[in-house]
C-alpha positions, 0 to 999 in steps of 0.5 A, spaced: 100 554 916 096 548 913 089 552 913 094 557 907 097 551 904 089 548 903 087 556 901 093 556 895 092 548 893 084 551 892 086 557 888 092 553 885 086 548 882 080 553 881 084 557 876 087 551 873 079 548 872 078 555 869 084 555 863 081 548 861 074 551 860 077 557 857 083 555 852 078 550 847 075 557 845 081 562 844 083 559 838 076 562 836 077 569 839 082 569 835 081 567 828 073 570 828 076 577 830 081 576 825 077 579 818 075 586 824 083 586 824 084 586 817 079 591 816 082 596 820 089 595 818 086 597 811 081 604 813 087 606 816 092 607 811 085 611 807 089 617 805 095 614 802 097 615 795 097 611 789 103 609 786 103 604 779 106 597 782 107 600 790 106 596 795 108 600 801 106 606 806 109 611 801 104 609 795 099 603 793 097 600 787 091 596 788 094 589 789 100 592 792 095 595 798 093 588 799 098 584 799 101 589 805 095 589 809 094 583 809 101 581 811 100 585 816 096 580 819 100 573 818 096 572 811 099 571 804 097 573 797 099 573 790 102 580 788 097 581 783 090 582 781 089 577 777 093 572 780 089 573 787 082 572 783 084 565 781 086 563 788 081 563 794 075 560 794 069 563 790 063 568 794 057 571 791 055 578 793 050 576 798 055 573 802 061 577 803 064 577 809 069 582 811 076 581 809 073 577 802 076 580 796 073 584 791 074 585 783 073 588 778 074 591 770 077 597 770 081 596 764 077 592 759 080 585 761 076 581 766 079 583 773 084 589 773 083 592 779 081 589 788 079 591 794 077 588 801 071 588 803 069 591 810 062 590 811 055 594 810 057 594 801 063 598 802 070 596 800 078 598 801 083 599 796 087 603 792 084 608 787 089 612 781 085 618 782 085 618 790 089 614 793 087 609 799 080 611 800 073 607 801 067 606 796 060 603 796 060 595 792 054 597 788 056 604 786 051 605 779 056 610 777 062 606 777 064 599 782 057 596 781 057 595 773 064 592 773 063 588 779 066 582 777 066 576 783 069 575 789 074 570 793 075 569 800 082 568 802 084 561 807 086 564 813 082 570 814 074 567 814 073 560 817 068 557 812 068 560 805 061 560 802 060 557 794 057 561 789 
């Protein structure tokens, strides 16, 4: 009886010394883990249609599929391009983290147009002419000459980087 009593109390406090070295990093697990979260809610919903002012899975517009990809994940944005362009912390290209914010000038005004970045130069967003769909940031034909900036959103990546 005593011999089950010290097996338990050995387990009871090898499992606790665990729990403590373990929890300071779970809260680092997360928040790392959390911009991958981001870009695979925003290539999931590839496909869905455009839809001017849409902010649901029957139909986007750029701002729109933002915003609702990243409620997703517990992070508000403001409802349009431009007002998200003047929040968040400014990153130059160089440094673009998977679920920054990216601009652009579509439309002959300084930003008209955003998207999630998902690494390797691409990006998510919601065009007019094929709905939800992934491009390449430095596209010569199109994204690349109007690129305009990028921003990190706080809650999303830890550190932002300056321009």
């Amino acid at each position: 009886m005593k011999l089950t009593f010290t097996f338990k109390k050995s387990i009871t406090i090898i499992a606790m010394s665990f729990l403590l070295l373990v929890a300071p990093f779970v809260g680092q697990a997360e928040a790392s883990s959390k911009p991958a979260a981001i870009s695979k809610t925003a290539t999931s919903l590839i496909g869905v249609k455009y839809s001017y002012g849409g902010s649901t899975t029957s139909g986007f517009d750029c701002s729109g599929y933002v915003s609702y990809v990243f409620k997703q994940h517990n992070v508000q944005v403001s409802r349009t391009a431009a007002s998200m362009h003047a929040s968040g912390t400014s990153v130059s290209k160089a440094n673009l983290e998977t679920g920054d914010l990216v601009f652009f000038n579509t439309a002959g005004k300084r930003v008209s147009h955003v998207g999630i970045y998902i690494g390797d130069g691409k990006f998510a967003h919601a065009s007019t002419s094929k709905g939800v769909r992934v491009d390449k940031l430095n596209d010569p034909y199109y994204w690349g000459e109007r690129y305009v900036g990028a921003k990190r959103i706080s809650g999303v990546n830890a550190v932002a980087s300056a321009n």
